[in-house]
C-alpha positions in Angstrom: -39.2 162.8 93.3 -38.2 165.6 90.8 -34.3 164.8 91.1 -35.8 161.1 90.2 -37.8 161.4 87.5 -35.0 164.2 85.8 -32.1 161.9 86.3 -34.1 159.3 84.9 -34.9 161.1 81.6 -31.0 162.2 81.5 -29.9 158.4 81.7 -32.6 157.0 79.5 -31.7 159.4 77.1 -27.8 158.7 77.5 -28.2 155.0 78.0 -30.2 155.5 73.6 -26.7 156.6 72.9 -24.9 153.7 74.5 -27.4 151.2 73.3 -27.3 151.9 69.9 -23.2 152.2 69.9 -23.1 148.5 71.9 -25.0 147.0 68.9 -22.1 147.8 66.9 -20.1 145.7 69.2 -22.3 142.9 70.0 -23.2 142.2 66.3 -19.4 141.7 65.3 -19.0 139.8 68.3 -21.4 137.5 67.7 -20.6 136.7 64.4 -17.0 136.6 64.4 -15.9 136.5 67.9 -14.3 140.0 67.5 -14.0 142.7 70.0 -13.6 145.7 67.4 -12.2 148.5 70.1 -11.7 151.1 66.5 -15.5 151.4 66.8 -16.0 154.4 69.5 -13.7 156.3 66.7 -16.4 155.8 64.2 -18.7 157.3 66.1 -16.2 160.2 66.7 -15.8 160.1 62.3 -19.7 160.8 61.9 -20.4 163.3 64.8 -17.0 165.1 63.1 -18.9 165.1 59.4 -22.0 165.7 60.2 -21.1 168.6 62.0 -18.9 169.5 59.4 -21.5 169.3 56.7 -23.9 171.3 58.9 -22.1 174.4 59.6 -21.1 174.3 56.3 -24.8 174.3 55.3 -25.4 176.9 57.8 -22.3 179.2 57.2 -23.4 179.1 53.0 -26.9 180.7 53.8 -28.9 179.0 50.8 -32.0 179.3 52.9 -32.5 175.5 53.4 -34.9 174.4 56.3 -33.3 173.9 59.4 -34.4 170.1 58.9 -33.2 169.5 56.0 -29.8 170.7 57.3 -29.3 168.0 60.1 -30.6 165.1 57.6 -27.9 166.5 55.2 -25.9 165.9 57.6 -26.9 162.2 58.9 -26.8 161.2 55.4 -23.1 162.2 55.0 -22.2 160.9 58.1 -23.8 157.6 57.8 -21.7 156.5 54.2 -18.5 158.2 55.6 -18.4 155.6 58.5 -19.8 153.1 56.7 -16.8 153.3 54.3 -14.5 153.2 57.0 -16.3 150.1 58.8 -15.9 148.7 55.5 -12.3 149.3 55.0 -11.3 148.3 58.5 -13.2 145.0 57.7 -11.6 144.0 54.5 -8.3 145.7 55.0 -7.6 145.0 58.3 -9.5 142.3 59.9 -10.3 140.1 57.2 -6.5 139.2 56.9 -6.4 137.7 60.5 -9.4 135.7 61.0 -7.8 133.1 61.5 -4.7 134.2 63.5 -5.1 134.1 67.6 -7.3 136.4 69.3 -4.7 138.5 70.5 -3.8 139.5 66.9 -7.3 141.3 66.0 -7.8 142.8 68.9 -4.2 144.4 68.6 -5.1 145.6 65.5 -8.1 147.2 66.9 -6.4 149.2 69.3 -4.4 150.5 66.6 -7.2 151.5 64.2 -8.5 153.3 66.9 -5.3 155.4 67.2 -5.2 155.8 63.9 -8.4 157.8 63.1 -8.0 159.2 66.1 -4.8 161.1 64.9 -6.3 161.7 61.4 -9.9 163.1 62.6 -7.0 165.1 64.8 -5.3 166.5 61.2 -8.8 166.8 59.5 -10.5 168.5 62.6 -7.7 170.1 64.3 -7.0 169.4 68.1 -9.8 172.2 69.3 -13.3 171.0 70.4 -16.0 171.8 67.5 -19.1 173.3 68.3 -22.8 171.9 66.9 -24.3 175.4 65.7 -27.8 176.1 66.6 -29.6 175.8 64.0 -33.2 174.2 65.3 -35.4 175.6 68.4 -35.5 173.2 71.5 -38.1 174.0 73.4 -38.2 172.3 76.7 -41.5 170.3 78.4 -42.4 170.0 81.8 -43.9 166.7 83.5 -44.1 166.0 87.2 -41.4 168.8 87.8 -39.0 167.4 85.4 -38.2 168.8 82.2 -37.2 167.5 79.0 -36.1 168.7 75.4 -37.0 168.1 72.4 -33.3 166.8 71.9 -33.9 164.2 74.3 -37.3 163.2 72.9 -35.8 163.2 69.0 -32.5 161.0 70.5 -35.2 158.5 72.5 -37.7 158.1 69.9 -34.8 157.6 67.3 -33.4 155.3 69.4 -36.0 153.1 69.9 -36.6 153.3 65.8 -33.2 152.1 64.9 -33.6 149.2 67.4 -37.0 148.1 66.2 -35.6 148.3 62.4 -32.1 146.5 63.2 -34.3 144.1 65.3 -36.5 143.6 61.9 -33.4 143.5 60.2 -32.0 140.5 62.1 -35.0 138.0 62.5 -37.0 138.6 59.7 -34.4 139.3 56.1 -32.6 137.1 54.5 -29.3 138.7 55.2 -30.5 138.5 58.9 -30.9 135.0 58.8 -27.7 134.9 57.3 -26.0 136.7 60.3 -27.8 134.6 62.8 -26.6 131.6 60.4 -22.9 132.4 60.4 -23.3 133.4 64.3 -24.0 129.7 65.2 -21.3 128.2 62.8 -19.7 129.8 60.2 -17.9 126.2 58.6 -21.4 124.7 58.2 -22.7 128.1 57.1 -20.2 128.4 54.5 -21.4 124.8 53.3 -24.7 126.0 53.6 -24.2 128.5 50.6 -23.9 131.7 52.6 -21.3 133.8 51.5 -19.5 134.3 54.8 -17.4 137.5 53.6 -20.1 139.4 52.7 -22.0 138.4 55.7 -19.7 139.7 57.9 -18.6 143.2 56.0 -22.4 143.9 55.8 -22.0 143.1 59.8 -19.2 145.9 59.8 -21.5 148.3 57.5 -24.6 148.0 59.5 -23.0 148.5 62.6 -21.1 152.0 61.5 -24.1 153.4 60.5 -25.1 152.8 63.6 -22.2 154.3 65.0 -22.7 157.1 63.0 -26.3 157.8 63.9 -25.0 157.6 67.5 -22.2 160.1 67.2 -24.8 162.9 65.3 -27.3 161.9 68.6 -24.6 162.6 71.3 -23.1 165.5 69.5 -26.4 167.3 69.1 -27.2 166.6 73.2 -24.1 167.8 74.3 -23.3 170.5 71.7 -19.8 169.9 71.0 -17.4 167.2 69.0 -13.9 166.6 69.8 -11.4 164.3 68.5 -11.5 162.1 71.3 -15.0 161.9 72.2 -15.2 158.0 71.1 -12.8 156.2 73.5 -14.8 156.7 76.8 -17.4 156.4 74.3 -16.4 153.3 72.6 -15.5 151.9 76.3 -18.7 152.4 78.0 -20.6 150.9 75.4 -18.8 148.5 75.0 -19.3 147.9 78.8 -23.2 147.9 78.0 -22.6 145.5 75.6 -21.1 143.1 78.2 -23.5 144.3 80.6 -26.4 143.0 79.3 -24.4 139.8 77.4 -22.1 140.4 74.7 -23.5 138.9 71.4 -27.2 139.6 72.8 -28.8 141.9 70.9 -31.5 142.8 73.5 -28.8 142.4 75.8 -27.2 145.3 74.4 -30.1 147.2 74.5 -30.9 146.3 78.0 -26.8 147.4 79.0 -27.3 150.8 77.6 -30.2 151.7 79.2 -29.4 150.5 82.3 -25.8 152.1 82.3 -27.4 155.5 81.3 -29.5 155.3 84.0 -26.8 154.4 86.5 -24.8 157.2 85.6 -27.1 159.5 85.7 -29.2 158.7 89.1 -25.5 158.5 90.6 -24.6 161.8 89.2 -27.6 163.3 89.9 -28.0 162.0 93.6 -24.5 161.5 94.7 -23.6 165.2 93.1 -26.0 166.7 95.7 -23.3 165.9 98.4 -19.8 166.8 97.1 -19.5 169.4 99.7 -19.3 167.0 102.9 -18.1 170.0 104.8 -21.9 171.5 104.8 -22.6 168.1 106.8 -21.9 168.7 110.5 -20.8 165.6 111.5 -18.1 165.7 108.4 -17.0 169.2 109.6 -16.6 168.1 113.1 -14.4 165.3 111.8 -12.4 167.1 109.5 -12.4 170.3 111.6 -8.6 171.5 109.4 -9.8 170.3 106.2 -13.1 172.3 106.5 -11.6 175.2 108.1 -12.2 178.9 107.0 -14.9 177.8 104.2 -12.9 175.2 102.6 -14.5 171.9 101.4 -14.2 168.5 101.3 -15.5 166.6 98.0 -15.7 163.2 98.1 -17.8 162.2 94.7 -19.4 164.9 92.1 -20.9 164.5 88.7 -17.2 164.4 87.3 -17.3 160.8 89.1 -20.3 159.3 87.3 -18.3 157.1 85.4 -17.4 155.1 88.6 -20.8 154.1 89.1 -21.4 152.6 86.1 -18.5 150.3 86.0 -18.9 149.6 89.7 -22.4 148.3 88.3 -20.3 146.5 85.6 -18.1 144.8 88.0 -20.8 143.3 90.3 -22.5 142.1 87.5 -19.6 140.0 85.8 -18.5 138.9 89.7 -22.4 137.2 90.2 -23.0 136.7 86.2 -19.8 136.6 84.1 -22.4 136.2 81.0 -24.4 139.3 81.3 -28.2 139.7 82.6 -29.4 138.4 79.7 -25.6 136.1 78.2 -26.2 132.4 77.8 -23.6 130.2 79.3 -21.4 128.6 76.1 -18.7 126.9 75.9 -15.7 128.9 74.5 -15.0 128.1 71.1 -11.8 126.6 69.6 
């Protein structure tokens, strides 16, 4: 029960990051049909600034609180990757709206290589450390234990949702979105501006993004260059998960691929020595010979469980748990 309750805590916690990063992608796919593969980058961009402006505001000394220092950092991070959302938006995939599919998403790929070789100029190649500036005390409950990391990263998760969800159903620009979702012709004729409709889609997601990458660099403790593709990929496979264009469907994928991961790493990860199990070493009498071992699955392997989750779902429900069935669109 105390390996249950722990792992659960770990995957809630991870599956906040992945939720809030598969809003990015659901709310551009939903409004232009878009799979924007360049946004796990952004979320490497604002952990990369937002550590940068924190040990910069650490390294100075000027006596700020400790507080203050990580909000000065969000709130360069956030307008940094909103920029970029922008830019990509209006420089990159505003051109080919109207060209195939293929196009776009090509495109994507390549914006994605290309701030990953620039944050690799700007940063250098070397993993970048998040100094420790604030206490974390850690809690008991029922044997588990959890940080005040964690609680900040769930309880600010569950803040952005409920204020992107406000956003969306109940604001005019919301309306908007949902507007340009269903049709963006009759939109258009409708007297929604349909360009700024979708860059504001772009914006709003990337801050998301970058609220994401200054949650998953604080938990971990570390920003690399390259931390957004795996990233990028399993949220996006949240975002399919729970049904791609689904905002609560996107929540939903997170959570549940954060918990995946971790209850498989945390159950599976007890048993990567099968050598200490008799009837293994009997089998594999060489193999386990003179102390050596015989790893079949570990925590390094989580990330099999989670797509192996992804890959029954799509075989039984090709439109997510919570998808509708549509017709594609021509």
């Amino acid at each position: 029960m105390d390996i249950f309750l722990q792992q659960l805590i770990n995957g809630l916690t991870l599956g906040s990051v992945y939720a809030i990063v598969a809003l990015g992608y659901t709310m551009v796919y939903g409004i232009i049909q878009l799979i924007n593969f360049a946004h796990g980058e952004v979320v490497m961009v604002g952990a990369m600034v937002a550590l940068s402006v924190i040990s910069a505001l650490t390294g100075a000394q000027i006596g700020l609180p400790p507080v203050v220092i990580v909000l000065a950092g969000i709130a360069c991070a956030i307008p940094a990757c909103m920029a970029i959302g922008y830019g990509m938006e209006r420089i990159a995939y505003r051109p080919l709206r109207k060209a195939p599919r293929l196009a776009p998403l090509i495109t994507a790929i390549g914006i994605s290589i290309i701030l990953q070789h620039v944050a690799l100029l700007v940063f250098s190649r070397n993993p970048l450390s998040f100094p420790q500036i604030m206490p974390n005390p850690v809690f008991e409950i029922a044997g588990a234990h959890i940080s005040a990391v964690q609680i900040a990263i769930i309880g600010g998760s569950v803040v952005v949702m409920a204020g992107l969800t406000f956003l969306v159903y109940r604001t005019r620009l919301g309306i908007a979105m949902r507007a340009t979702s269903e049709n963006v012709q009759v939109a258009g004729l409708m007297g929604v501006n349909i360009d700024r409709v979708i860059s504001s889609t772009f914006v709003i997601g990337a801050a998301l993004a970058a609220i994401a990458g200054v949650m998953i660099g604080t938990y971990y403790g570390i920003a690399h260059y390259t931390m957004g593709a795996m990233l990028g990929l399993k949220a996006f496979s949240a975002a399919v998960l729970g049904g791609i264009g689904n905002l609560a469907g996107a929540m939903l994928g997170g959570v549940l691929l954060g918990v995946v991961e971790a209850m498989g790493a945390g159950y599976i990860g007890e048993f990567t020595d099968l050598c200490q199990a008799p009837w293994i070493a009997g089998l594999m009498t060489e193999r386990c010979a003179d102390g050596g071992n015989f790893v079949l699955f570990g925590s390094n392997y989580q990330d099999v469980f989670a797509f192996l989750v992804l890959i029954a779902v799509l075989i039984f429900r090709p439109s997510g748990l919570l998808g509708e069935r549509v017709s594609d669109r021509a």
